[in-house]
C-alpha positions in Angstrom: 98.2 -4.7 -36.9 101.5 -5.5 -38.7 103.3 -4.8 -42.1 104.1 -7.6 -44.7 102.2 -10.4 -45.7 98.3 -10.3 -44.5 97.3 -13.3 -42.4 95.4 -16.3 -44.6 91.5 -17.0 -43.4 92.1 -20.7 -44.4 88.2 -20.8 -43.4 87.3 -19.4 -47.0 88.4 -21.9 -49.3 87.5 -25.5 -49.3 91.1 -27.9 -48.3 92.3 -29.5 -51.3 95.5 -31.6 -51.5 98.9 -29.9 -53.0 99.1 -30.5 -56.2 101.8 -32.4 -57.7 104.1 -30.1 -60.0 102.4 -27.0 -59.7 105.3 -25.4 -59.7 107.4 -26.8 -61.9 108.1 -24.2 -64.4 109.3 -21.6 -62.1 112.2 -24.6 -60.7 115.4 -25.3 -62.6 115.8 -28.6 -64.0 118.3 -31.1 -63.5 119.3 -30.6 -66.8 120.1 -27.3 -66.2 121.8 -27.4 -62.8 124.0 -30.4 -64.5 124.8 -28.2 -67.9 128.2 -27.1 -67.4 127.5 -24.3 -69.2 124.8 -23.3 -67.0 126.4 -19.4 -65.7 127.2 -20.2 -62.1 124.1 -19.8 -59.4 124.6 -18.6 -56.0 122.2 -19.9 -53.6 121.9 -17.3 -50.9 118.7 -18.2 -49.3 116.5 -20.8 -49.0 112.8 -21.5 -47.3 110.9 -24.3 -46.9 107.7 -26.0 -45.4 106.8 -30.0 -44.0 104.6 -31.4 -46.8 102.0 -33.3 -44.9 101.9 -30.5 -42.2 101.0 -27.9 -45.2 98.6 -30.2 -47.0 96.4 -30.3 -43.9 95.8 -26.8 -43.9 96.5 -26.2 -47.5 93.8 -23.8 -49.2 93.3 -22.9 -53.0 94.3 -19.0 -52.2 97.1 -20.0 -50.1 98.7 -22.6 -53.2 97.8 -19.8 -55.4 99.9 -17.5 -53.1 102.6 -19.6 -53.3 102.4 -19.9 -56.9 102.6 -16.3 -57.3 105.4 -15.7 -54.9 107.7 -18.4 -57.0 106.1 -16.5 -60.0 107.4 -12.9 -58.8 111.3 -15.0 -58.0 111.2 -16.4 -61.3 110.5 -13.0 -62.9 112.7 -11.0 -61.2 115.6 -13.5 -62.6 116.2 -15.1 -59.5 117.1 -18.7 -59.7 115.4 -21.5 -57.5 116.0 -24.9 -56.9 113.4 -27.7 -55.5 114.1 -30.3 -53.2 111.5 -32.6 -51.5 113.3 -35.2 -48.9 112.4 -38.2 -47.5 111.2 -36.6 -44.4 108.1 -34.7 -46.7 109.8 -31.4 -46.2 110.2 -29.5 -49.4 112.9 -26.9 -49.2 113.2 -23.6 -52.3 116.6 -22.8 -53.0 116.9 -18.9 -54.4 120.1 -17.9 -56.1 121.2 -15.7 -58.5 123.8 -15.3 -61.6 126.5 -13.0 -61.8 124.6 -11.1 -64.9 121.6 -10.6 -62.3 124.2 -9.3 -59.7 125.8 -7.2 -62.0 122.9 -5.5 -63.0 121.5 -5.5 -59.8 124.6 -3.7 -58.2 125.1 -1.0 -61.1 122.0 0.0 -61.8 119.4 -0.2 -58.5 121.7 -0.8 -55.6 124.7 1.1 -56.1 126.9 -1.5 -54.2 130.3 -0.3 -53.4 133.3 -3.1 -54.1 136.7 -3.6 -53.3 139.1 -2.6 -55.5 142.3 -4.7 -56.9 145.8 -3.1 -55.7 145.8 -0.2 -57.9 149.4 0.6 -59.4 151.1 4.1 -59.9 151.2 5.1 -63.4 155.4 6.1 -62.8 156.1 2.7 -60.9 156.7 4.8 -57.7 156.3 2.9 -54.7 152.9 3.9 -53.0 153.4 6.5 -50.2 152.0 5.8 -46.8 149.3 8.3 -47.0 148.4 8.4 -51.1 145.2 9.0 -52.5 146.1 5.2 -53.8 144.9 3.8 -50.3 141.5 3.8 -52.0 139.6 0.6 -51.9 136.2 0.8 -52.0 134.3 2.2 -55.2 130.9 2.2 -56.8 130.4 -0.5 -58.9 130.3 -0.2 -62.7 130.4 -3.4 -64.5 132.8 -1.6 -67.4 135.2 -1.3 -64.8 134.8 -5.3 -63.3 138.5 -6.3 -64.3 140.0 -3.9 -61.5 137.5 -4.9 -58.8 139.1 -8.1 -56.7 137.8 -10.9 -57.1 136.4 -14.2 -54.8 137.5 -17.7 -55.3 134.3 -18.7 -57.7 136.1 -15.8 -60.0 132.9 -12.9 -58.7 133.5 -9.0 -57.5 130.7 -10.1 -55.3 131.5 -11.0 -51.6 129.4 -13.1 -50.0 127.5 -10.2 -48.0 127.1 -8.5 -51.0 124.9 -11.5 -52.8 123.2 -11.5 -49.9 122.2 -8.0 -49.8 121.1 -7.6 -53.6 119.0 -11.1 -53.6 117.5 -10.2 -50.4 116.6 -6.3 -51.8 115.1 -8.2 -54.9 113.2 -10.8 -52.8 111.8 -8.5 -50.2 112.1 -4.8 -51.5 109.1 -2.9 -52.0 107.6 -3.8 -55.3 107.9 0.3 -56.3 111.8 -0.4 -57.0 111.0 -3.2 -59.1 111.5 -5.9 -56.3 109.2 -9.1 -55.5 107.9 -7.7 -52.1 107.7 -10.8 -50.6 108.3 -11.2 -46.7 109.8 -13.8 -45.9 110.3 -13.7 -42.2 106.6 -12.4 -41.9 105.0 -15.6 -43.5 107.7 -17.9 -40.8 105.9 -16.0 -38.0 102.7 -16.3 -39.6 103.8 -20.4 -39.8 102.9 -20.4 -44.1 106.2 -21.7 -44.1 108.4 -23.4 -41.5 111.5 -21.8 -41.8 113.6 -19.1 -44.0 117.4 -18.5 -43.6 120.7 -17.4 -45.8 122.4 -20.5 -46.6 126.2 -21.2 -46.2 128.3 -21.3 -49.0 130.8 -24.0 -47.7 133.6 -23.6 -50.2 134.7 -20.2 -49.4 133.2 -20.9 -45.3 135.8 -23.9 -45.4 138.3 -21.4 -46.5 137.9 -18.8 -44.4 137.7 -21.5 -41.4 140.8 -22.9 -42.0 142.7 -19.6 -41.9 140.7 -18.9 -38.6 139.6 -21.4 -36.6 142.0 -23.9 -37.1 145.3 -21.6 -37.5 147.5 -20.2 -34.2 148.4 -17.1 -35.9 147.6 -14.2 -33.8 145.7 -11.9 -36.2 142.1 -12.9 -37.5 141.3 -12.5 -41.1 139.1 -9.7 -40.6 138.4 -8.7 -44.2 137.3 -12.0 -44.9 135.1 -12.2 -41.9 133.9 -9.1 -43.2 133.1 -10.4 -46.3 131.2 -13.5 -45.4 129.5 -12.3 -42.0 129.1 -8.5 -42.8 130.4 -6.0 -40.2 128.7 -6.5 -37.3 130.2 -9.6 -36.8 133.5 -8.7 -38.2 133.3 -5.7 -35.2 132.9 -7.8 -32.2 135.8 -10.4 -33.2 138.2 -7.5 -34.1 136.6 -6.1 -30.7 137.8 -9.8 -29.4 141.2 -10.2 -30.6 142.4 -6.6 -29.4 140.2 -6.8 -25.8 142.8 -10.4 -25.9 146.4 -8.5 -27.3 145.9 -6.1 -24.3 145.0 -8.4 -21.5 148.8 -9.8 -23.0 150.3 -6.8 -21.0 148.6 -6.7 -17.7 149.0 -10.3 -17.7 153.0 -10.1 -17.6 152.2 -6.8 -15.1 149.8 -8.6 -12.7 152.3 -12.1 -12.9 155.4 -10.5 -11.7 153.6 -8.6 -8.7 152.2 -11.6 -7.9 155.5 -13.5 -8.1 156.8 -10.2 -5.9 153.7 -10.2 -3.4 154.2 -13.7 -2.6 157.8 -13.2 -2.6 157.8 -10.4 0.8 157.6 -11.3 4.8 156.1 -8.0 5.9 154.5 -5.2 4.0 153.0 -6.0 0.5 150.7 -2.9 0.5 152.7 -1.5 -2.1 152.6 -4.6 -4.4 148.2 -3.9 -4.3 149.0 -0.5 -4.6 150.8 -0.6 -7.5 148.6 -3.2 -9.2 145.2 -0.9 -8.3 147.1 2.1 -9.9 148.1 -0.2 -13.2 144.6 -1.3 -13.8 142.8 1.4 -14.0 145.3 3.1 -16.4 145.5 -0.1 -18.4 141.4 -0.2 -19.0 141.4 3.9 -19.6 144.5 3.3 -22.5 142.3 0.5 -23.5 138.9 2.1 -24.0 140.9 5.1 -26.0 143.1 3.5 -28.5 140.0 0.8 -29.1 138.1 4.2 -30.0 141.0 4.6 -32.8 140.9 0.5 -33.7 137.4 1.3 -33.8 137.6 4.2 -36.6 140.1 3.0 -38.1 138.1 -0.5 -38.8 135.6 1.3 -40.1 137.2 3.1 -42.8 138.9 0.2 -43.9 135.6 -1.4 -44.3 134.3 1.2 -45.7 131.7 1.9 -43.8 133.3 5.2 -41.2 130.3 7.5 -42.8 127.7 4.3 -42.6 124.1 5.5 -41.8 121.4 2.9 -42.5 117.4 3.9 -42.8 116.0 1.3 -41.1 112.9 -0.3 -42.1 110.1 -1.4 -39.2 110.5 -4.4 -37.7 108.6 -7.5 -38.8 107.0 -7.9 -35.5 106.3 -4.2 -35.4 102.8 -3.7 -34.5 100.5 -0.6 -34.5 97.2 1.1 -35.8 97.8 2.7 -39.6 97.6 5.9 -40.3 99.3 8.7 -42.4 102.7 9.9 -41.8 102.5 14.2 -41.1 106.2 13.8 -42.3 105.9 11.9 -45.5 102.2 11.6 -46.2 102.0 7.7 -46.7 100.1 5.5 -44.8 102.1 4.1 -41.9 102.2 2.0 -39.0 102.1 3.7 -35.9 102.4 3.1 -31.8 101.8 6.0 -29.5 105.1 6.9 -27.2 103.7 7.5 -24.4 102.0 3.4 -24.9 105.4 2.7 -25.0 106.9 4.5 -22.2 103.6 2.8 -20.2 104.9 -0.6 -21.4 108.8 0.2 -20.3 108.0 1.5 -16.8 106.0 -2.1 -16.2 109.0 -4.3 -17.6 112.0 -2.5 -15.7 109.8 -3.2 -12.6 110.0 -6.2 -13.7 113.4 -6.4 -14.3 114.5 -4.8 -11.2 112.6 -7.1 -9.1 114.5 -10.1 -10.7 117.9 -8.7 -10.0 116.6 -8.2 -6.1 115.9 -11.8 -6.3 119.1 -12.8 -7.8 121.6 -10.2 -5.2 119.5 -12.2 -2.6 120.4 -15.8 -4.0 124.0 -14.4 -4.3 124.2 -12.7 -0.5 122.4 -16.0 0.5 125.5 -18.6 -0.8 127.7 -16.2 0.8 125.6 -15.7 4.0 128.5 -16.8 6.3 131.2 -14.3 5.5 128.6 -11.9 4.5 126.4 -11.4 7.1 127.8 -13.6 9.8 131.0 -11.9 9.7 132.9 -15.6 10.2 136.7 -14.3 9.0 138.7 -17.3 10.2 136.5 -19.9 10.3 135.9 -20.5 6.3 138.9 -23.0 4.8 140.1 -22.4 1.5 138.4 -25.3 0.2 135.4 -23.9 1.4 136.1 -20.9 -0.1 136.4 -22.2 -3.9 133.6 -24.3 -3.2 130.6 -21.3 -2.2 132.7 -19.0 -5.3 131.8 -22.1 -7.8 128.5 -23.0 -6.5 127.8 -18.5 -6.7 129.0 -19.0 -10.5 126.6 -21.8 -11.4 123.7 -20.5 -9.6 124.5 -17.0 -11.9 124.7 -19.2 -15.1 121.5 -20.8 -13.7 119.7 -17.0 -13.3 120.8 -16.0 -16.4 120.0 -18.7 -18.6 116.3 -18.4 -16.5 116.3 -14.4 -17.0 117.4 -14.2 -20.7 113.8 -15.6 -22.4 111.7 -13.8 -20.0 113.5 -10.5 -20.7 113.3 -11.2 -24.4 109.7 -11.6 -23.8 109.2 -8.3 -22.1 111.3 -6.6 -24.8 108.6 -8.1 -27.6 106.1 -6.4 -25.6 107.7 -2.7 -25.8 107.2 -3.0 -29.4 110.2 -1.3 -31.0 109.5 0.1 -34.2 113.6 -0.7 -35.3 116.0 -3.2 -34.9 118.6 -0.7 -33.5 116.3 0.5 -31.0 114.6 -3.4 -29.9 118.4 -4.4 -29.5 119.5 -1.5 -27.3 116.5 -2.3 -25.3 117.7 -5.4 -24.7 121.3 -4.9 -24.0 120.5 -2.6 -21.3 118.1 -5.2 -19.6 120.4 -8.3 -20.0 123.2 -6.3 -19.0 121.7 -4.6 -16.0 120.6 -8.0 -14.4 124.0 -9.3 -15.2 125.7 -7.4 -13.8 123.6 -6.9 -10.5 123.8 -11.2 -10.6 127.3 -11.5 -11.3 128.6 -9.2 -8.8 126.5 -8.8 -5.9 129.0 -11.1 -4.0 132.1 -9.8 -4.6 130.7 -5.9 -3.6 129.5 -7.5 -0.9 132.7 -9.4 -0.1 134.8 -6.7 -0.9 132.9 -3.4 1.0 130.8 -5.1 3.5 132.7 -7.2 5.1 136.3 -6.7 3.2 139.0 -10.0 3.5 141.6 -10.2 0.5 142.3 -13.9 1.6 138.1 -14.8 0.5 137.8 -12.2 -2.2 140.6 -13.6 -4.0 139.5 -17.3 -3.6 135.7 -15.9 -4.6 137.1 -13.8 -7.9 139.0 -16.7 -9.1 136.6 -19.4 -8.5 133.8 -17.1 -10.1 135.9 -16.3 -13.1 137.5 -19.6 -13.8 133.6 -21.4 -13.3 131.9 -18.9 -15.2 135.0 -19.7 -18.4 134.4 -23.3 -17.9 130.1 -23.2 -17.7 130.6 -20.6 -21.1 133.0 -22.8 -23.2 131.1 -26.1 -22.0 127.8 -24.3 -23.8 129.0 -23.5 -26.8 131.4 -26.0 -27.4 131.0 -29.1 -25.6 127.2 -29.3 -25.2 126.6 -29.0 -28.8 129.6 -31.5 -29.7 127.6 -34.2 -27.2 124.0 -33.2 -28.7 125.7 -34.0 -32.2 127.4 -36.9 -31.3 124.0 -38.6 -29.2 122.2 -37.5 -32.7 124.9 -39.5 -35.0 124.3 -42.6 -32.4 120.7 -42.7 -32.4 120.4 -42.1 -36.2 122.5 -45.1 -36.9 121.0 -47.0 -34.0 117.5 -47.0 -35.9 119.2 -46.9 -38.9 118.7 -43.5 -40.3 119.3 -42.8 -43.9 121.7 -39.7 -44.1 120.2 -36.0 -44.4 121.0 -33.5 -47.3 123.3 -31.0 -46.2 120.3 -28.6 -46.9 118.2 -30.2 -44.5 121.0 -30.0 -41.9 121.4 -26.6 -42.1 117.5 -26.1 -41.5 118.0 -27.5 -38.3 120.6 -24.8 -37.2 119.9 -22.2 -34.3 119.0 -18.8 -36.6 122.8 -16.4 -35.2 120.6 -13.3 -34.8 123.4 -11.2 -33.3 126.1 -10.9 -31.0 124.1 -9.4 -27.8 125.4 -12.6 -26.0 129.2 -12.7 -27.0 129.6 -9.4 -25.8 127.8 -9.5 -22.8 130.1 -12.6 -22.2 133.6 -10.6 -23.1 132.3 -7.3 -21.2 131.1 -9.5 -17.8 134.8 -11.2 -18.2 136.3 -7.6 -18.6 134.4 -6.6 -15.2 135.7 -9.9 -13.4 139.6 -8.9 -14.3 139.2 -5.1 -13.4 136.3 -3.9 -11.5 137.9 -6.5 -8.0 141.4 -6.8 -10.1 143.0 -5.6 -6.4 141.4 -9.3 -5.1 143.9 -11.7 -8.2 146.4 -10.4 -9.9 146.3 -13.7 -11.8 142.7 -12.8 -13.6 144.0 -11.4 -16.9 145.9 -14.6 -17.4 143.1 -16.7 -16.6 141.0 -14.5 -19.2 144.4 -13.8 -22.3 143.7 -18.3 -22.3 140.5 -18.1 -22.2 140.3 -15.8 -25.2 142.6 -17.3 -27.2 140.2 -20.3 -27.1 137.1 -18.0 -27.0 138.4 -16.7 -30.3 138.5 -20.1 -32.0 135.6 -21.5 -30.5 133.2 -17.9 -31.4 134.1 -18.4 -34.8 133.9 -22.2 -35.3 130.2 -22.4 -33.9 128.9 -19.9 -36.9 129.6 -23.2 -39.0 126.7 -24.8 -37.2 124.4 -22.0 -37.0 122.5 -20.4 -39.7 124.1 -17.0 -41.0 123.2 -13.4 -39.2 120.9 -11.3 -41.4 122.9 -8.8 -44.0 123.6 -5.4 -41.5 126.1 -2.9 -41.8 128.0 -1.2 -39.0 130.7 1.2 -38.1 131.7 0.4 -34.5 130.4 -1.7 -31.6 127.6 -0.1 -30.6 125.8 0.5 -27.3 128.9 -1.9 -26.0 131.2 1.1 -26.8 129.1 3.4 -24.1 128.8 0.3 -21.5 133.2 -0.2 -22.2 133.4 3.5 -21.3 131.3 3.3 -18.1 132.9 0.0 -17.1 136.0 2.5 -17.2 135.2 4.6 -14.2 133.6 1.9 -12.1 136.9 0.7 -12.1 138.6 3.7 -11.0 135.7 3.9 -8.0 135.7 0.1 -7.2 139.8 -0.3 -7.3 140.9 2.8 -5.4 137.6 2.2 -3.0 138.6 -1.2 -2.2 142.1 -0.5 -1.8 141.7 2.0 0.6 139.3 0.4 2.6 141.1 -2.9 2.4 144.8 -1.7 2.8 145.5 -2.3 6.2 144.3 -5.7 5.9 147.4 -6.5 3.0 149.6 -5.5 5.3 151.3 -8.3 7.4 153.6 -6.0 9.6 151.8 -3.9 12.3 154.2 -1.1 11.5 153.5 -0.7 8.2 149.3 -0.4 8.9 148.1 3.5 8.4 147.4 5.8 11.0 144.6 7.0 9.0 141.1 7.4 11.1 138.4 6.2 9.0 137.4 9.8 7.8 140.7 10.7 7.0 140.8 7.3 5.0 138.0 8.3 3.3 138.8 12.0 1.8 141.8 10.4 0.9 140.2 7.7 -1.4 138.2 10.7 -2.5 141.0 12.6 -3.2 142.6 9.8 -5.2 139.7 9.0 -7.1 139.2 12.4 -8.1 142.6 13.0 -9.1 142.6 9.7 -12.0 139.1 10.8 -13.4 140.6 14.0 -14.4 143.8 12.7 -15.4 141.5 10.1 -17.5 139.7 13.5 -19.1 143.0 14.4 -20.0 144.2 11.3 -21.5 140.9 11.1 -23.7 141.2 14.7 -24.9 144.8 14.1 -25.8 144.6 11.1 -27.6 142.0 11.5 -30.8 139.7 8.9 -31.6 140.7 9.2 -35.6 144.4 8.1 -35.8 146.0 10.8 -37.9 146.9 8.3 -41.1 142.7 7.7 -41.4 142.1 11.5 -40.6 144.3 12.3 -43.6 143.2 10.3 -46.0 139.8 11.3 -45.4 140.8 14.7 -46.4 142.7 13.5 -49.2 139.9 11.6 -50.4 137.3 14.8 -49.8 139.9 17.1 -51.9 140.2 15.2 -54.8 136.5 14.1 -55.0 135.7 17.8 -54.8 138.3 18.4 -57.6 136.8 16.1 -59.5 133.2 17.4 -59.3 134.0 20.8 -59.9 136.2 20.1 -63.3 139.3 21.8 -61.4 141.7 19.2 -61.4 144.5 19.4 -63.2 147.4 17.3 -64.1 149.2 18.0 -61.2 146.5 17.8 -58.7 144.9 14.3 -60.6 147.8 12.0 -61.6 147.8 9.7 -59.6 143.9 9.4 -58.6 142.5 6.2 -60.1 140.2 6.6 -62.9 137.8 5.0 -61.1 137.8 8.1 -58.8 135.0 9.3 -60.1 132.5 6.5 -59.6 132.7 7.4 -55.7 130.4 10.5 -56.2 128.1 10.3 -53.9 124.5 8.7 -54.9 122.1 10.2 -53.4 120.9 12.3 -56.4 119.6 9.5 -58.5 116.9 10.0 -60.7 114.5 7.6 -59.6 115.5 8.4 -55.7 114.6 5.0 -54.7 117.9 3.3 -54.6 119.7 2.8 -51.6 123.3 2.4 -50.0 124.5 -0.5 -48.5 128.1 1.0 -47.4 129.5 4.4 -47.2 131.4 6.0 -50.0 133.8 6.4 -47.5 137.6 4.3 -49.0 139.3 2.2 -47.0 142.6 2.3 -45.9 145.6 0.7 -46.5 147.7 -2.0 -44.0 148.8 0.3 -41.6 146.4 0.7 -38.7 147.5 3.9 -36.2 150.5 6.0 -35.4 
């Protein structure tokens, strides 16, 4: 049994038609959306429901539901707008003032804001690492004219709106909220759809400076501000991934230029190459670690822990909780664990069948052993036909493994999408590179590895870009062409957005960028030319990621203060590469060289203590280099402590002139929270500040 909204027995009340204006006096009048001095309404959300669909199952209890549900909005101050369209849907608008937000924020969320650029009282210039780098407060609505402001003249970002009017609409009714869930009646089908709408003015805006400008840094704040951090964290995870691939670009380019460039022995142009790789991806994975932190600080979210509530599709037997002694919803572990050994069988018997359609496309170097006989043509041709058949298995895989996921009924977000990253990822990885292992330690040839990777990695750019670019330009365009062809009336931009695919989250734009990361370095010994088929890529990717949130419905309101489970697969992505690239050069070195005299005299186990040897020797120095380097860059770690000092100051009545001069007044407001009275409120970010411009040492 789930949580939310119970299911409506339609069966008990007699059908009766929807009657007409039944809800009028919980909607705003035209009058009143037209008075210009109306305050300003944010619409952050909206639902809405096919009239004729809902008058055929329409029930006295369920209009009465409704009733009471627009009833609860209206009370609560919430704002909603009605509009029925030609096509007999009927779509709810729910927005709020800024006199709702402000109380909202102040008093039952404890929202933190951004402040202005605060000034030094003496005119000094700020000092890199001053207590002034402070950006992020509680809010306090005496205090609104130092908090920065948005282009409709509000303190509030976008995210934040959307955090406080979804609290209000779907909080527990205990912390004054409507307790109305929203996504639970859409999966019951009440209603046909629920989503948080676009505002287009400051989208537009931010879109200009990031979709259509060159520029090579994104406008993360803003990104932050509109999409929340978890989207802000996998394009600043883009753009850097893209900055480095800059350097072994120029790297692999000029040994390329030098391999092709020599008559006899090019083993030490691989060599080289192998070694640079899988130092570049260990530098990588560390100073991302301290991109990472320092991202989060600025955003203020570096001390970020979210409670998380069950998930709507949660299901379980109630009960009452030893720990808390409320009645609960709960789903035995072991059930679970049952349910988990069945779907990884599952999923492991899918990735046999895809390594077999992979080994079987590639059956004639493979297995046959035919070195000389394959043309180059050939070649490109079975490495682009492998990368559509692995577009093919995955589009296949992806909604049956979603499907097995629903089944393991995760009681939290966090742990239903960690589930699924480690299922997508495992077959992808299993269908993506079952070829090239088998190419490169079966039956090793540079000459069709290389012609394998780069078809592979070029088809599988092309197929991605195609599907989230092209495909939905073409569907758009056939649409416009058929409307007018049968003479269509033109839709409300409300009714356009309905039809948007929901952006849940960004499992599949970084299983896209980590496979891509895998194809440049895990086989990087096969093309030196991959990171700068993947740096134009990117630089596309970026533009392209971010355009396509126009035409999709906006991700739910979560907070975040790094990548994720994305952070542990990067870090294990680093030391296959150290096994795969030193592996396949040693195995595959004799085979580089075109002079006889240059081959090894190595016997094969001599060959192989020595890759041993080697391997061994850059996992430790890699041990080093992450115990050396710390995750925190120094500037964050210091203003932390700055920030922990004079808060503690502050709350024990110590400070003094000296110690207090130049802490803004607003200092104070970050206290931490979590004593309230009524201990019901919650925290959206951490108290922790953020930082100012500069990023690392």
């Amino acid at each position: 049994m789930s949580t939310g909204v119970p299911l409506l027995d339609a069966s008990t009340d007699s059908d009766t038609p929807l009657e007409s204006g039944f809800d009028e006096e919980f909607i705003m009048s035209q009058e009143e959306l037209d008075d210009t001095e109306t305050p300003h309404i944010y619409w952050e959300y909206c639902f809405f429901f096919n009239k004729k669909k809902w008058e055929k199952v329409i029930t006295t209890s369920l209009q009465k539901k409704l009733v009471k549900w627009l009833k609860g909005l209206s009370n609560a101050g919430l704002k909603i707008n009605k509009t029925t369209t030609k096509t007999g849907k009927v779509f709810y608008e729910i927005g709020a003032t800024n006199e709702l937000l402000d109380h909202w924020a102040e008093h039952n969320l404890n929202l933190n804001v951004k402040l202005k650029d605060q000034p030094r009282p003496d005119g000094k210039p700020e000092p890199m690492f001053d207590i002034y780098s402070i950006k992020y407060v509680k809010y306090e609505a005496k205090n609104v004219s130092q908090y920065r402001k948005n282009i409709h003249g509000s303190v509030f970002t976008p995210i934040d709106r959307q955090k406080i009017i979804s609290r209000i609409m779907m909080g527990p009714k205990t912390e004054q909220c409507c307790e109305i869930n929203f996504p639970r009646l859409v999966q019951q089908k009440i209603i046909s759809g629920f989503w948080s709408t676009h505002d287009y003015e400051e989208f537009d805006s931010l879109i200009k400076k990031w979709s259509f400008s060159w520029k090579t840094t994104q406008p993360l704040d803003e990104v932050r501000d509109y999409f929340g951090e978890r989207v802000a964290f996998y394009f600043a995870y883009l753009g850097y991934y893209t900055k480095w691939l800059i350097t072994s670009s120029i790297v692999g380019f000029f040994l390329a230029i030098g391999n092709m460039s020599t008559t006899k022995n090019d083993n030490v142009f691989h060599t080289l190459w192998s070694i640079f790789i899988v130092f570049w991806i260990t530098l990588f994975c560390e100073f991302w670690k301290r991109r990472e932190n320092w991202l989060a600080y600025h955003f203020g979210t570096l001390n970020f822990w979210e409670e998380e509530d069950q998930r709507i599709e949660f299901e379980g037997t109630k009960r009452v909780s030893p720990i808390t002694d409320e009645v609960e919803l709960y789903f035995p572990p072991w059930r679970r664990r049952f349910r988990m050994i069945a779907t990884y069988s599952v999923v492991f018997a899918t990735m046999v069948c895809a390594a077999a359609i992979s080994i079987g496309i590639n059956k004639k170097k493979i297995i046959d052993n035919d070195r000389h006989k394959i043309s180059t043509g050939e070649n490109i041709w079975r490495g682009s036909l492998t990368g559509a058949a692995i577009f093919i298995l995955n589009m296949l895989f992806q909604p049956i493994v979603e499907k097995l996921n629903d089944w393991e009924n995760h009681e939290t977000d966090s742990d239903y999408e960690n589930a699924l990253i480690l299922k997508l990822f495992l077959f992808q990885i299993v269908n993506t590179f079952t070829s090239l292992f088998c190419i490169s330690f079966i039956n090793p040839e540079p000459a069709y590895l290389q012609s394998q990777l780069s078809a592979l990695l070029i088809t599988h750019q092309i197929i991605n870009n195609f599907q989230e670019v092209g495909l939905p330009w073409i569907k758009a365009k056939v649409k416009n062409y058929l409307d007018k062809k049968k003479g269509k009336e033109s839709i409300s931009l409300i009714e356009m957005e309905s039809s948007y695919t929901q952006y849940e989250n960004t499992v599949d734009d970084y299983s896209e960028m980590m496979i891509q990361l895998g194809l440049v370095s895990l086989f990087a010994v096969g093309f030196k030319l991959a990171p700068i088929c993947a740096l134009a890529n990117n630089i596309i990717e970026i533009r392209s990621d971010s355009y396509k949130l126009k035409k999709m419905k906006k991700p739910p309101p979560k907070s975040a203060r790094n990548i994720g489970t994305w952070g542990i697969i990067l870090e294990v992505m680093s030391y296959l590469v150290i096994l795969s690239n030193i592996a396949l050069l040693g195995i595959t070195y004799d085979d580089f060289s075109r002079d006889e005299d240059s081959k090894s005299d190595l016997s094969d186990t001599q060959r192989v203590w020595l890759i041993l040897f080697i391997e061994h020797i850059i996992i430790v120095v890699k041990i080093i280099m992450h115990a050396i380097i710390p995750d925190v860059p120094s500037t964050v770690a210091i203003k932390i402590a700055r920030d922990t000092h004079f808060e503690n100051l502050k709350k024990s009545g110590k400070d003094t002139e000296n110690t207090m001069k130049y802490v803004p007044k607003l200092l104070s407001s970050r206290d931490s929270s979590s004593e309230n009275e009524n201990g019901n409120q919650k925290h959206y970010t951490s108290s922790s500040s953020s930082t100012s411009s500069e990023e690392e040492d």
